[in-house]
LUMNU-487772 format. One record per residue (C-alpha): x, y, z negated; residue number from 1; residue in three letters. Coordinates in Angstrom, 2 decimals. Layout:
        u        v        w  pos  code
        X        Y        Z  NUM   ALA
...
***
This chain:
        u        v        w  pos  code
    19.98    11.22   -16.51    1   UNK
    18.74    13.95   -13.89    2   UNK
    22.34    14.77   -12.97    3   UNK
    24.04    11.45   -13.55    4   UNK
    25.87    10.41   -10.37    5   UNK
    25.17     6.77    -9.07    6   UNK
    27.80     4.97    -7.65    7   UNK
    26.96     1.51    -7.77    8   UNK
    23.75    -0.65    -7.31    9   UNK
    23.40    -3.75    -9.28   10   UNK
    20.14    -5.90    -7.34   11   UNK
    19.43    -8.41    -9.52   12   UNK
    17.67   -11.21    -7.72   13   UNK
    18.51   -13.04    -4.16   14   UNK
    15.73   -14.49    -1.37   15   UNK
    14.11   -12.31     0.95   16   UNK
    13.46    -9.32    -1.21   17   UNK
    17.07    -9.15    -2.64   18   UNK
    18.79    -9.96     0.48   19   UNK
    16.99    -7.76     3.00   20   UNK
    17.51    -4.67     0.35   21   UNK
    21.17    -5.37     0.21   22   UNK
    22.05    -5.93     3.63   23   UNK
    20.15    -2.24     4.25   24   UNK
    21.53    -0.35     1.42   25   UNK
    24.94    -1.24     2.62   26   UNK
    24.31    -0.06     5.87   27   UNK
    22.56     3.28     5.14   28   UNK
    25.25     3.73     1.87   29   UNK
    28.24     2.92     3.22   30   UNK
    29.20     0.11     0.93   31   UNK
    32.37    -0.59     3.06   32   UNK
    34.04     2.33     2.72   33   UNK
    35.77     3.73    -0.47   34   UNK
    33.24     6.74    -0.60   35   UNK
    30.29     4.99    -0.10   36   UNK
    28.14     3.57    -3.07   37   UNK
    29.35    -0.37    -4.17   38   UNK
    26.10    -2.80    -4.53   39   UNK
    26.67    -6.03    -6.22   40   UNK
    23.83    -8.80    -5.83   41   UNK
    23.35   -11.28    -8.62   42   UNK
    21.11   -14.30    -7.98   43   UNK
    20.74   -17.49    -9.33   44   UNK
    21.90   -20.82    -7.95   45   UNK
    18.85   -22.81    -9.55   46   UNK
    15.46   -20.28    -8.05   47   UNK
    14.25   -21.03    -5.00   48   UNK
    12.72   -18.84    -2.47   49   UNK
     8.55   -18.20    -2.37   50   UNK
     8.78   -17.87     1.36   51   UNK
     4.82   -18.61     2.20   52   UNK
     3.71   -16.30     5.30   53   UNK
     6.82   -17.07     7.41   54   UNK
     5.83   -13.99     9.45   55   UNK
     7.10   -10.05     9.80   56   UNK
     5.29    -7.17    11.66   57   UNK
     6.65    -4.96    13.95   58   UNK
     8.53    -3.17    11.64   59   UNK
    11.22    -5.59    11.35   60   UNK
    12.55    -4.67    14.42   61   UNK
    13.33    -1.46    13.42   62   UNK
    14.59    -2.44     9.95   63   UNK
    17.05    -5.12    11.78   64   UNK
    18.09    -3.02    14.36   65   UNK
    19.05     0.05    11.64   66   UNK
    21.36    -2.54    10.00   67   UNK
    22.67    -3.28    13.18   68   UNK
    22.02    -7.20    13.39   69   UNK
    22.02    -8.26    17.36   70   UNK
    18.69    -9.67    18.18   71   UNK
    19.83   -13.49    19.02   72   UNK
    21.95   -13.82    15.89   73   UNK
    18.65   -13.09    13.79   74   UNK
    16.29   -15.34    15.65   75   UNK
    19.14   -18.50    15.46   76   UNK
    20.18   -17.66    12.28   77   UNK
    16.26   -17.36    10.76   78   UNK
    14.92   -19.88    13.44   79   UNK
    12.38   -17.38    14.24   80   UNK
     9.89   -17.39    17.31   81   UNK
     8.10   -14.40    18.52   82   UNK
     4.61   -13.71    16.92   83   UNK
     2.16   -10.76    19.08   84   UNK
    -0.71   -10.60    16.57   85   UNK
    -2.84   -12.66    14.54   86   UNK
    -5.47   -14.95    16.27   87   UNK
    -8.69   -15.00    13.67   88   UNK
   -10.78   -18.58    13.95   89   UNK
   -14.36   -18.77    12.56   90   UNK
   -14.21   -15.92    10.06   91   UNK
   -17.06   -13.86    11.36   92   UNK
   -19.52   -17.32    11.25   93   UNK
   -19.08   -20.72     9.94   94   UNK
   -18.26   -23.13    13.14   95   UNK
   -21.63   -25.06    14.22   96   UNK
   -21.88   -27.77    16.18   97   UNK
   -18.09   -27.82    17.32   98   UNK
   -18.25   -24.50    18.31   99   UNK
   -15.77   -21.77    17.11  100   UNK
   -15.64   -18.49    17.40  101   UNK
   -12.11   -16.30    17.49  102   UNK
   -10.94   -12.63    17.89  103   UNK
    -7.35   -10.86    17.89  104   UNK
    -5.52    -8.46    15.68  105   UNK
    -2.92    -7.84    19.07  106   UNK
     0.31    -5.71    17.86  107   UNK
    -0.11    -3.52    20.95  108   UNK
    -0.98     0.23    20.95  109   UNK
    -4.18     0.40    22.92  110   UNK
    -4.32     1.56    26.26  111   UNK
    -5.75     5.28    26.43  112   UNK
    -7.36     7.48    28.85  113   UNK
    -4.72    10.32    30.10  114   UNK
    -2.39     8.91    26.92  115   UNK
    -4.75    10.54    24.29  116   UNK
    -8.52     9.83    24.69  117   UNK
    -9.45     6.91    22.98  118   UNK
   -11.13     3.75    24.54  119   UNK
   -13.13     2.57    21.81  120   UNK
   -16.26     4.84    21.97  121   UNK
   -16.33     3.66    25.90  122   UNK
   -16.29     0.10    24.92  123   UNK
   -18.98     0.68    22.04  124   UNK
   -21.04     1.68    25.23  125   UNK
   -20.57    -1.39    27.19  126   UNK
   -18.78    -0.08    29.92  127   UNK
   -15.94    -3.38    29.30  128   UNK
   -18.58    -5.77    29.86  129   UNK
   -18.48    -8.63    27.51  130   UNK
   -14.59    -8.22    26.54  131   UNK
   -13.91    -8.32    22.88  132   UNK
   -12.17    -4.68    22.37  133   UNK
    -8.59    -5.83    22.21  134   UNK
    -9.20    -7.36    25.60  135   UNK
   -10.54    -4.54    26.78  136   UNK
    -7.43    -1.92    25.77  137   UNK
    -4.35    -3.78    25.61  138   UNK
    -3.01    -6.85    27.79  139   UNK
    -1.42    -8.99    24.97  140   UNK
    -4.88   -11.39    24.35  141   UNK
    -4.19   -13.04    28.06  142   UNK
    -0.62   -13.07    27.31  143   UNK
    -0.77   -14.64    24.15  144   UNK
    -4.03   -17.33    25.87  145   UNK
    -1.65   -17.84    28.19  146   UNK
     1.66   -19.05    25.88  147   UNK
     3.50   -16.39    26.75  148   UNK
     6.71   -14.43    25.62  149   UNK
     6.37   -10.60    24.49  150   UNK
     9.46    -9.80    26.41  151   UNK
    12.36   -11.32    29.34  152   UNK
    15.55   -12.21    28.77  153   UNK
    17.18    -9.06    30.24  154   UNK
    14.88    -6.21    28.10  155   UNK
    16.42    -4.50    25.56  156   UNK
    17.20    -5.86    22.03  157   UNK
    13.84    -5.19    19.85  158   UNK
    11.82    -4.14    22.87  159   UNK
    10.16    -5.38    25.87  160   UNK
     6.83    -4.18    27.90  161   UNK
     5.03    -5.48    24.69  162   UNK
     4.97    -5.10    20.57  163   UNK
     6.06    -8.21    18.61  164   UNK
     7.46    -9.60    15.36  165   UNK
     8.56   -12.49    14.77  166   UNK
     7.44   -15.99    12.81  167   UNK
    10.80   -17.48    10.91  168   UNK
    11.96   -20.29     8.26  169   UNK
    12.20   -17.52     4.79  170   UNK
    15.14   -20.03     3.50  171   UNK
    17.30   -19.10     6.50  172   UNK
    16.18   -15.45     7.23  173   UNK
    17.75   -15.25     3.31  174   UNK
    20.49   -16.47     3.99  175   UNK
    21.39   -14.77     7.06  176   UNK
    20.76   -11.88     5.63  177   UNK
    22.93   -12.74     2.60  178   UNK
    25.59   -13.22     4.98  179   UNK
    25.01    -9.93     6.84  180   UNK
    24.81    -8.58     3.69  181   UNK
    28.27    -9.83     2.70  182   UNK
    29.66    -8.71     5.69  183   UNK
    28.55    -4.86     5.08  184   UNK
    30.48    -5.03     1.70  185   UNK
    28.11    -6.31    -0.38  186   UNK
    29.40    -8.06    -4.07  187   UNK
    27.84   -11.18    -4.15  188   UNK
    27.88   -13.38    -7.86  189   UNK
    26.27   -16.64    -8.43  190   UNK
    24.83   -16.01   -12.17  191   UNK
    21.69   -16.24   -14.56  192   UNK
    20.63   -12.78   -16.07  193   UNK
    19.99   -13.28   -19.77  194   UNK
    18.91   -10.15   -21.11  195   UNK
    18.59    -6.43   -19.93  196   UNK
    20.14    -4.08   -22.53  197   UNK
    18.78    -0.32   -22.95  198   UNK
    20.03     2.71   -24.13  199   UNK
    18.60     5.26   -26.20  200   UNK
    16.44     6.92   -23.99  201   UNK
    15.13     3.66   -22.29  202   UNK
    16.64     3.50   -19.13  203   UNK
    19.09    -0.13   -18.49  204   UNK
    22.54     0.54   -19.68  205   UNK
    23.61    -3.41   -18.54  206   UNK
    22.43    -6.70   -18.11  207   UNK
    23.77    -9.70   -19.82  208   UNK
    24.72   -12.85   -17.76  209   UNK
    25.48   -16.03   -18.51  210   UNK
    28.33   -16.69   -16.21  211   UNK
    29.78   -12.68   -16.08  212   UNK
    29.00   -11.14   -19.53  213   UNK
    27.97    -7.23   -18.70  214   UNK
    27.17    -6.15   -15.90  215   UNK
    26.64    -2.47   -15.45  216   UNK
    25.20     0.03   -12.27  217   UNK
    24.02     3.28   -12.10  218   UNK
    20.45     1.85    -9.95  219   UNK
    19.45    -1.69   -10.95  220   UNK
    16.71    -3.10    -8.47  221   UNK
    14.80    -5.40    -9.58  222   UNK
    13.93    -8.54    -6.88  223   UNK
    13.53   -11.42    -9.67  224   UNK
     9.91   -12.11    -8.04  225   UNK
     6.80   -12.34   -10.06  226   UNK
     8.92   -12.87   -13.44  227   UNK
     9.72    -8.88   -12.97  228   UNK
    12.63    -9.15   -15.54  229   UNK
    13.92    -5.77   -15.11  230   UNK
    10.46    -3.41   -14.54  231   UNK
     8.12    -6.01   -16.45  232   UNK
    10.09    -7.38   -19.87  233   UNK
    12.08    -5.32   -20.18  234   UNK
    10.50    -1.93   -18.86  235   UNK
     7.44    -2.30   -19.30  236   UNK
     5.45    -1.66   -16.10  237   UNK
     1.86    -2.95   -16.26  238   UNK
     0.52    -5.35   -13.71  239   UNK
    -2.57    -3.93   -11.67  240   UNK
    -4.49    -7.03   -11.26  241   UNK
    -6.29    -6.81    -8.23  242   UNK
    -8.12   -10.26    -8.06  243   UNK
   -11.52    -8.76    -8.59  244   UNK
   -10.92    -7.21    -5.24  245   UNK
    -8.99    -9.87    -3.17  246   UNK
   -10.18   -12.98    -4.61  247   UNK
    -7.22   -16.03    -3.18  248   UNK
    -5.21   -17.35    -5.72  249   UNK
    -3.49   -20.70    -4.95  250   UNK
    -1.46   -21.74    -1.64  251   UNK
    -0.97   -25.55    -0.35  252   UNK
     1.64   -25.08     2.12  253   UNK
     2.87   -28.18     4.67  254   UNK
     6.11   -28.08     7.25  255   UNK
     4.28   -30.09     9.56  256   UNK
     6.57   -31.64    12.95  257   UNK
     5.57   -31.37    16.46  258   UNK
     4.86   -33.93    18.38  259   UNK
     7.38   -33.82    21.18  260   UNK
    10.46   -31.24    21.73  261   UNK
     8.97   -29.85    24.27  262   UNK
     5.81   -28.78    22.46  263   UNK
     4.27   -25.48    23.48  264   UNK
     4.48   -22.58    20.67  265   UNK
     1.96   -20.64    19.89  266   UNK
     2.46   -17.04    20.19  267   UNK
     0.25   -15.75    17.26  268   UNK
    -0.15   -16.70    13.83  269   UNK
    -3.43   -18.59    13.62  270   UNK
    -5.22   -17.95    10.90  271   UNK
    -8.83   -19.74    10.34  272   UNK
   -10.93   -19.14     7.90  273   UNK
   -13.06   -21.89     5.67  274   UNK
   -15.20   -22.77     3.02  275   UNK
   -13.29   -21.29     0.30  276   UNK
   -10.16   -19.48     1.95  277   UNK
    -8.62   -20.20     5.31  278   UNK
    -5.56   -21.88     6.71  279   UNK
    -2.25   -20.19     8.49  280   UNK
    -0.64   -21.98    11.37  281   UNK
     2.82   -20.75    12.25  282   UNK
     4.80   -22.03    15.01  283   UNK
     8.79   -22.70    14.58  284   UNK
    11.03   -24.29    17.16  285   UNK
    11.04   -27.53    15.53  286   UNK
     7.93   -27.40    13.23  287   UNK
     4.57   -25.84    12.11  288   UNK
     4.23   -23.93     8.44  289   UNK
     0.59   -24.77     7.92  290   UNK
    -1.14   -23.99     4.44  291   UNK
    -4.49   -23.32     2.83  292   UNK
    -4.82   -19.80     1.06  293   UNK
    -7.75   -20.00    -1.36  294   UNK
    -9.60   -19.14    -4.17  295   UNK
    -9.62   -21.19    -7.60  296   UNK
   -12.32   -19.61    -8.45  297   UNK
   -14.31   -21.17    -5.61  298   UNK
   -12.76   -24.86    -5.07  299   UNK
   -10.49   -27.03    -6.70  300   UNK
    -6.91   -28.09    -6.01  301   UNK
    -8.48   -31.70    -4.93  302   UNK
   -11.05   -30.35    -2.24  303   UNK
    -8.24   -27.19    -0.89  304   UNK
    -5.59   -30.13    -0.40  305   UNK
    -8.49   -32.47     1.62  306   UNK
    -9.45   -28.96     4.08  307   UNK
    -5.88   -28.44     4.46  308   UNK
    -5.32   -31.98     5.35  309   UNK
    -8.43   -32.18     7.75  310   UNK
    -7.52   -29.09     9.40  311   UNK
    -3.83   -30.53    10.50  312   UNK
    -5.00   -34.07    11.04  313   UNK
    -2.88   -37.47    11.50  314   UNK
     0.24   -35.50    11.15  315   UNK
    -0.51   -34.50     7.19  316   UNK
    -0.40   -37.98     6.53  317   UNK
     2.65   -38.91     4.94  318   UNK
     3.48   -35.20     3.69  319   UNK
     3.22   -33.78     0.63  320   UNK
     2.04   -30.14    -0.16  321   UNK
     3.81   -27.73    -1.95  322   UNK
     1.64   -25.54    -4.31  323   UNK
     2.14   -22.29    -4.92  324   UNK
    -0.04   -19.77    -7.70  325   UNK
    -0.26   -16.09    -6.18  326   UNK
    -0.45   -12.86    -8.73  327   UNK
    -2.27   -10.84    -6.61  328   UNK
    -1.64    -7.12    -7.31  329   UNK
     0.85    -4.76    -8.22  330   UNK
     3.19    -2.59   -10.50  331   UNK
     2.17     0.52   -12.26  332   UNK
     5.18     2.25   -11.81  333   UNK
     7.85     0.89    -8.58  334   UNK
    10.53     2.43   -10.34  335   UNK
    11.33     3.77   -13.95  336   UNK
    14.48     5.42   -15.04  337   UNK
    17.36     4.22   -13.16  338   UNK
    15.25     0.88   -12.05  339   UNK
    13.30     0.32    -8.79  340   UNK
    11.40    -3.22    -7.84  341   UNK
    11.39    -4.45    -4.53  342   UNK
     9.26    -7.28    -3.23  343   UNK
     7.36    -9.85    -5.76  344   UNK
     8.43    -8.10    -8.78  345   UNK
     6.96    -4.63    -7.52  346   UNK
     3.81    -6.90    -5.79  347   UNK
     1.97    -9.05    -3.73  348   UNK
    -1.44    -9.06    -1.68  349   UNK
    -1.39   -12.07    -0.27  350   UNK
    -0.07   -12.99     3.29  351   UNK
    -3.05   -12.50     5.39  352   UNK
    -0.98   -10.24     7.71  353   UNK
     2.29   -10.60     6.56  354   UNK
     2.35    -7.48     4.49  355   UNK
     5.19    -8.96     1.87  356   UNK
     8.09    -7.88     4.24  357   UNK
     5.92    -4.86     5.34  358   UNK
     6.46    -3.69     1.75  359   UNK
    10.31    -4.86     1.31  360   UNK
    11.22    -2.89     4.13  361   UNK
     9.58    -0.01     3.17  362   UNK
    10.88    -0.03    -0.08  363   UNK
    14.56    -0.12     1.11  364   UNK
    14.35     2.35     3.78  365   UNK
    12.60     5.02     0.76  366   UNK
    15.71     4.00    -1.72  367   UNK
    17.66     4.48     1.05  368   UNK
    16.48     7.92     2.52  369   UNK
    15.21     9.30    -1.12  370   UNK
    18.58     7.85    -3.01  371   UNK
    19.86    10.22    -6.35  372   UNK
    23.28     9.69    -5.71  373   UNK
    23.92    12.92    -7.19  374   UNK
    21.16    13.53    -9.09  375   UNK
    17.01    13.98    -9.62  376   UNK
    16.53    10.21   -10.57  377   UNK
    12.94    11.20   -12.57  378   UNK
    12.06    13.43    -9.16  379   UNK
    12.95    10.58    -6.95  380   UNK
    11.23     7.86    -8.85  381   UNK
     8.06     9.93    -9.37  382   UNK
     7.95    10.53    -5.61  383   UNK
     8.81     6.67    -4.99  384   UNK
     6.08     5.75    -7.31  385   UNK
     3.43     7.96    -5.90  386   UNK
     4.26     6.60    -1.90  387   UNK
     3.94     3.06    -3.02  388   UNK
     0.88     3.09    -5.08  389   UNK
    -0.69     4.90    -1.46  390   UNK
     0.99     1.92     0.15  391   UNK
    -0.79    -1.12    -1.99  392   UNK
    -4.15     0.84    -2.24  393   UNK
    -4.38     1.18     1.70  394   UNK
    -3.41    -2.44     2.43  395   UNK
    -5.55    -3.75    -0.15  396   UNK
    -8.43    -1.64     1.80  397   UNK
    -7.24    -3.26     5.07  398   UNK
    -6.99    -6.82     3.79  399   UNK
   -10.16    -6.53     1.60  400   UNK
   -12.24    -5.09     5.70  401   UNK
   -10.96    -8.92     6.85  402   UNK
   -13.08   -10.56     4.07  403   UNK
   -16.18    -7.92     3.39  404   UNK
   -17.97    -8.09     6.96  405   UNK
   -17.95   -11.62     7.32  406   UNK
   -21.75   -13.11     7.97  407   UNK
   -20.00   -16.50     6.13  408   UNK
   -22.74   -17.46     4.16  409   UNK
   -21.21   -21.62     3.61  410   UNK
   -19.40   -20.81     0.15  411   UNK
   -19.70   -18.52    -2.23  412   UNK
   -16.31   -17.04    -1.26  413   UNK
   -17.45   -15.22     1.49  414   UNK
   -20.89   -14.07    -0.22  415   UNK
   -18.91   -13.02    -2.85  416   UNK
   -16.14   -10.85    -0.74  417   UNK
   -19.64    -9.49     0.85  418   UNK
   -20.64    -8.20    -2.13  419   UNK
   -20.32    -4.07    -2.19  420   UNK
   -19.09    -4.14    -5.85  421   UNK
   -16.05    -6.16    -5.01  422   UNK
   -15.06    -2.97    -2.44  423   UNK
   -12.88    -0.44    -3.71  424   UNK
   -14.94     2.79    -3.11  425   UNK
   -12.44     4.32    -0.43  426   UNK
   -13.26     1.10     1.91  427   UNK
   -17.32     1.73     1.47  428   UNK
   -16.17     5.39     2.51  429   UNK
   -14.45     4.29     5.61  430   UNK
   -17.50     2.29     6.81  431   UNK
   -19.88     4.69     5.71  432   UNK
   -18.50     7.37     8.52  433   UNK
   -17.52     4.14    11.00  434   UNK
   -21.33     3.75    11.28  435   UNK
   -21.45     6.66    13.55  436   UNK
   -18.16     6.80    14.96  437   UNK
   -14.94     4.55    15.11  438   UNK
   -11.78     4.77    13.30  439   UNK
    -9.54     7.61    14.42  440   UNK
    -6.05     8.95    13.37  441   UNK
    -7.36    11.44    11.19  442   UNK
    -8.34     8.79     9.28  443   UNK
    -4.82     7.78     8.04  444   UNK
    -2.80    10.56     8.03  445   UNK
    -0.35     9.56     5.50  446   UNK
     3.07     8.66     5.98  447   UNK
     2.94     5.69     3.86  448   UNK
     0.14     3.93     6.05  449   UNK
     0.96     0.55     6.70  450   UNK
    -1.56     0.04     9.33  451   UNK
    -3.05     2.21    11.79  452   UNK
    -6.42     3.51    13.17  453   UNK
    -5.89     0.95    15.93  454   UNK
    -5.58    -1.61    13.70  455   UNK
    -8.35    -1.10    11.83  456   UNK
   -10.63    -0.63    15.26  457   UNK
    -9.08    -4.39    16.28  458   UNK
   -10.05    -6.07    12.51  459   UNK
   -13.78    -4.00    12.40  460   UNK
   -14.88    -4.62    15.92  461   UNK
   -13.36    -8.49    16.10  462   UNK
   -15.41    -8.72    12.61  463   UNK
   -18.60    -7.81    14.63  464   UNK
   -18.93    -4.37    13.15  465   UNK
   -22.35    -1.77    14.39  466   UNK
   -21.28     1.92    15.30  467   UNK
   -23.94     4.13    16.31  468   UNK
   -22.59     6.15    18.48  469   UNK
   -26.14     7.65    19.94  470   UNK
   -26.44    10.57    17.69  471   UNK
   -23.02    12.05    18.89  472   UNK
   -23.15    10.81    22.76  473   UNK
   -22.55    13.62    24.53  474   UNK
   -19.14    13.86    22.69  475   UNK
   -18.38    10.98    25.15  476   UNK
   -18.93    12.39    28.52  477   UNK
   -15.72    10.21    30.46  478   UNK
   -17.63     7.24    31.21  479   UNK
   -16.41     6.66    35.08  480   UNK
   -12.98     7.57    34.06  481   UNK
   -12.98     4.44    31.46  482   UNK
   -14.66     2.30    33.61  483   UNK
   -11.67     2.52    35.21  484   UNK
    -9.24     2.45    33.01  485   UNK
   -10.92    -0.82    31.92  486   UNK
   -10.69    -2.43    35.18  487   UNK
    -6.93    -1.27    35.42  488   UNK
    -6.38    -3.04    31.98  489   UNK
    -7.67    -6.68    33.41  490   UNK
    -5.78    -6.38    36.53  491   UNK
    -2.65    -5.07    34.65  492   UNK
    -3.57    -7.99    31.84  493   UNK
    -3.21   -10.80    34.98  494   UNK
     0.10    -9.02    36.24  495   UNK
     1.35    -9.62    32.71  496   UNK
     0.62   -12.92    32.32  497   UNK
     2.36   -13.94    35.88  498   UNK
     4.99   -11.85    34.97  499   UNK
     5.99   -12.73    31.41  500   UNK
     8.09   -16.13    31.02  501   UNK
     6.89   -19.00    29.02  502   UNK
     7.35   -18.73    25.01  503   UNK
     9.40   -22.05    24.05  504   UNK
    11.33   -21.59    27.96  505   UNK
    12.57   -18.08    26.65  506   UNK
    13.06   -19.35    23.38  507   UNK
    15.48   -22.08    24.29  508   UNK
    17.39   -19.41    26.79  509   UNK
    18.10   -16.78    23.78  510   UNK
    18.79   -19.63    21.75  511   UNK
    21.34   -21.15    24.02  512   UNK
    22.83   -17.90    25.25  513   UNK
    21.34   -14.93    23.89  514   UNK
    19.48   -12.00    25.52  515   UNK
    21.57   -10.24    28.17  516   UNK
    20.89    -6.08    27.25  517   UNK
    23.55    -5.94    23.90  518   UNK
    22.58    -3.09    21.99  519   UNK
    24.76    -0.98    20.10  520   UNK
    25.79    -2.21    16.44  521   UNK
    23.47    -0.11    13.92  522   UNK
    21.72     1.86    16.39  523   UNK
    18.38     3.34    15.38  524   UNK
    15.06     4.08    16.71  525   UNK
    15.53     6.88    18.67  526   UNK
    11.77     8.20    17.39  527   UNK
    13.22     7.62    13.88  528   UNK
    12.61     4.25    12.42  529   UNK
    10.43     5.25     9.20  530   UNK
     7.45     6.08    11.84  531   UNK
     7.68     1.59    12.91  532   UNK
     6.42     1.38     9.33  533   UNK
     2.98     2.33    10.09  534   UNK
     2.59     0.16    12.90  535   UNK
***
C-alpha cells in the first residue's frame, strides 16, 4: 500500500466536517485540473447537521482565505456575525444576591513590553490597578463592552486592527461550503452508504451504496459524525471516552428571535455557567442560538430544560428545545490504512470554545500538506495519528482549566470538576509550576497546540488563579516601564472604542455591499497559515 498512488478521495459524509474538508482539498489538490487528485463527496439526503456551538476561532480566517472564499460571500452565505472572544458569566462563584461576576477569553495577542517581555508578571504585581488581565494587555474587553465591530469596512479581507472569528447558522455555513466546494471540482452524489468492503490486508477497497452500487478511492475520509462508519464499524478504531475528565453530556439548544430588527449584537459568545452546566448565547442577524450544556450525571432533562428556559425568559415560551446527546472523546487512531476521520467521527470535546471546527480545519490542512499521493500512506497516517492525539490531549487540558478552578460549590458539578482526580496529570503539572510563575511559550511548544500561552494566562487569571511570584522577583525588574505600557493600553483601549463602528451598523453595510479591500482569490497567510492554528 506504501507505494500505491492516490488519485481520488472518496469523503463519505456531508455537514460541516465533510464540506469544509472538500472545499479545502480541492483547493490545495487541484481537483479542477486533469492532474490534480478527483474527490467525490457522498452524503445523505435524510441526516441532518449537529451544528451546536455556531462559533469558529480565529483560525477560520485563514482556512477560508487559503480556499480563496471572499470575506462577504461567507458571512451572507453562513449568516455569520463577528465573535472577539468568549465573555465567561458566574463561573468563578455562584451569582448572590443579583450580583454576577464575568471575565474574558479576548482573541487578541496581548500587548507586550518592547514586543517580547511579557505583561503578566507586572499585572500579578498590581501595577494595572484593579483591571482584570485581559483589560490590562489588550483593548478588545472595551470594544466588545462597548458593541463594537473587530474591524471597518475598508480593512483588509480576514484582518482588521483586531483578532476575530465569527458566530454563524452551521446549516448554511454547510451549504455554502458545499457550493464552494462544487465549484472547485468537487463530485457531489446524493446517496446512503450501506456497507464498507475490505480487502485482504484490511484497508477499504469500496463502499457499497444504495443509490450508486461501488464506489471506490484511493483515501476514503470518514465525516459520518459520531456513527464513525468508516474508522469505527468497519475499522475498528476504539473510542477514548473522556467523560471522567469533562463531565457534560446532553445539549438543549433554542433559536430564540430578537425583539426588534434593530437589536444590538453581541460581540462575544456568552457563555454562563450554572448549577449543573452553563448556557451559550450566540448572536445572529436575525436570532439568538441559546442552549444549556450539562451533565446527566448531575440533573435531569426536566430541571436542564426549566434553567435553560429561565435563563432566556418570556421569549422561550412558545419554543421547543432540540436535544442533543454529546460522546465526549475521541478516536484511537485518526487514520488507518487508506482512511482518515475528520470532525465527529474522529471526536468531540464539547463546544465550550468552539474547538469542533478548530479540529476540522486542522485536520484538512494536515491531509492536505502531509497527503501520500505517491506513496508512504502507513508513514503519513502514523504521523497524522500522533499530531492529533497531541491535539485532543491539549484541548482537553485547556477545557478541563475552565471547570477545575471554579470556587462553585452550588452543585455537585463543579465540586466534582474540582476534584484533583478528575485532572489529567499534565494539567496538575501546569498549575503546579503556574504557582510561582505564569504561563509562558515554552510551555506549548508544539506545533499542534490549539491554544496558546496567552490563552491559557486569560482562562487562569479570569478563573481567579494565585501565582507567587515573590520568590523569583527580582526576575521582574521593569516595573515603571509597564506601568506605562498599562496606561498606554487604557488610553489606546478608549481610542478603539471611538474608533471602531458599531457591530449590527457594519454588519448590515457588508451585508448590503460587501467590504471594500477585495483580496486576491486563494491567497494565503503570508506567515503561512498552519501557524493561525494555534491561535
Amino acid at each position: 500500500m506504501s507505494d500505491q498512488r492516490i488519485d481520488d478521495i472518496l469523503i463519505v459524509g456531508g455537514g460541516t466536517a465533510g464540506w469544509i474538508t472538500a472545499a479545502f482539498l480541492a483547493r490545495k489538490l487541484q481537483a479542477h485540473k486533469p492532474d490534480g487528485v478527483k474527490i467525490t463527496l457522498i452524503e445523505s439526503p435524510e441526516i441532518g447537521i449537529i451544528g451546536v456551538g455556531e462559533g469558529t476561532f480565529p483560525s477560520i480566517q485563514d482556512t477560508m482565505r487559503a480556499i480563496g472564499v471572499d470575506e462577504a460571500r461567507f458571512m451572507r452565505g453562513a449568516d455569520a456575525t463577528f465573535k472577539q472572544g468568549i465573555k465567561f458569566v458566574d463561573w468563578t462563584t455562584a451569582p448572590k444576591g443579583g450580583r454576577h461576576s464575568h471575565y474574558y477569553h479576548p482573541f487578541n495577542n496581548p500587548r507586550q513590553m518592547n514586543g517580547v517581555i511579557d505583561l503578566a508578571p507586572y499585572w500579578l504585581m498590581g501595577l494595572a490597578g484593579n483591571a482584570p488581565l485581559s483589560d490590562a494587555v489588550t483593548l478588545q474587553d472595551k470594544v466588545c463592552d462597548a458593541g463594537k465591530a473587530p474591524k471597518r469596512i475598508d480593512d483588509p479581507q480576514y484582518g482588521g486592527p483586531l483578532s476575530y472569528a465569527y458566530h454563524f447558522d452551521a446549516s448554511k455555513l454547510a451549504g455554502l461550503m458545499r457550493e464552494v466546494a462544487v465549484e472547485l471540482g468537487v463530485k457531489h452524489l446524493l446517496g446512503n452508504v450501506e456497507t464498507a468492503n475490505l480487502d485482504e490486508r484490511g484497508a477499504i477497497a469500496s463502499v457499497t451504496t444504495r443509490e450508486h452500487g461501488d464506489l471506490t478511492a484511493g483515501l476514503y475520509i470518514d465525516c459520518t459524525g459520531f456513527a464513525g462508519a468508516l474508522i469505527g464499524k468497519a475499522l475498528g478504531s476504539a473510542w477514548q471516552d473522556k467523560g471522567d475528565v469533562l463531565f457534560v453530556d446532553r445539549a438543549l439548544a433554542m433559536q430564540v428571535p430578537y425583539d426588534r430588527p434593530d437589536a444590538p449584537l453581541a460581540c462575544t459568545t456568552i457563555s454562563t455557567a450554572h448549577e449543573a452546566g452553563w448556557t451559550w448565547d450566540i448572536g445572529l442577524p436575525t436570532r439568538r442560538g441559546i442552549g444549556y450544556v450539562y451533565s446527566s450525571r448531575h440533573t435531569d432533562d426536566e430541571r436542564a430544560e426549566r434553567v435553560l428556559r429561565d435563563y432566556i425568559g418570556p421569549a422561550a415560551k412558545d419554543l421547543t428545545p432540540r436535544q442533543l446527546k454529546l460522546r465526549i472523546g475521541h478516536r484511537e487512531k485518526h487514520w488507518i490504512k487508506n482512511c482518515v476521520a475528520v470532525g465527529l467521527s474522529g471526536g468531540f470535546l464539547e463546544p465550550l470554545e468552539s474547538t469542533g471546527i478548530v479540529l476540522i480545519e486542522a485536520a484538512a490542512w494536515m491531509i492536505a500538506k502531509l497527503f501520500p499521493r505517491a506513496g508512504g500512506m502507513e508513514a503519513t497516517a502514523k504521523l497524522f495519528n500522533a499530531a492529533m492525539d497531541d491535539r485532543y490531549r491539549r484541548i482537553i487540558d485547556f477545557l478541563k482549566l475552565h471547570y477545575c478552578l471554579s470556587k462553585r460549590t452550588d452543585n455537585a458539578f463543579w465540586t466534582d470538576n474540582a476534584d484533583p482526580t478528575t485532572m489529567p496529570e499534565s494539567l496538575k503539572e501546569l498549575l503546579e509550576m503556574w504557582r510561582h510563575r505564569p504561563p509562558g511559550a515554552f510551555d506549548f511548544p508544539n506545533l499542534h497546540e490549539s491554544f496558546k500561552w496567552f490563552n491559557y494566562q486569560y482562562i487562569l487569571y479570569g478563573m481567579g488563579f494565585r501565582t507567587d511570584l515573590g520568590p523569583n522577583a527580582a526576575a521582574y525588574p521593569h516595573g515603571e516601564l509597564a506601568k506605562r505600557e498599562f496606561q498606554h493600553v487604557q488610553m489606546a483601549s478608549q481610542r478603539a472604542v471611538a474608533a471602531m463602528p458599531d457591530h449590527r451598523a457594519l454588519l448590515n453595510e457588508v451585508y448590503a455591499s460587501g467590504f471594500r479591500s477585495r483580496a486576491p482569490e486563494g491567497q494565503e497567510l503570508a506567515s503561512g497559515s498552519i501557524e493561525g492554528l494555534r491561535r
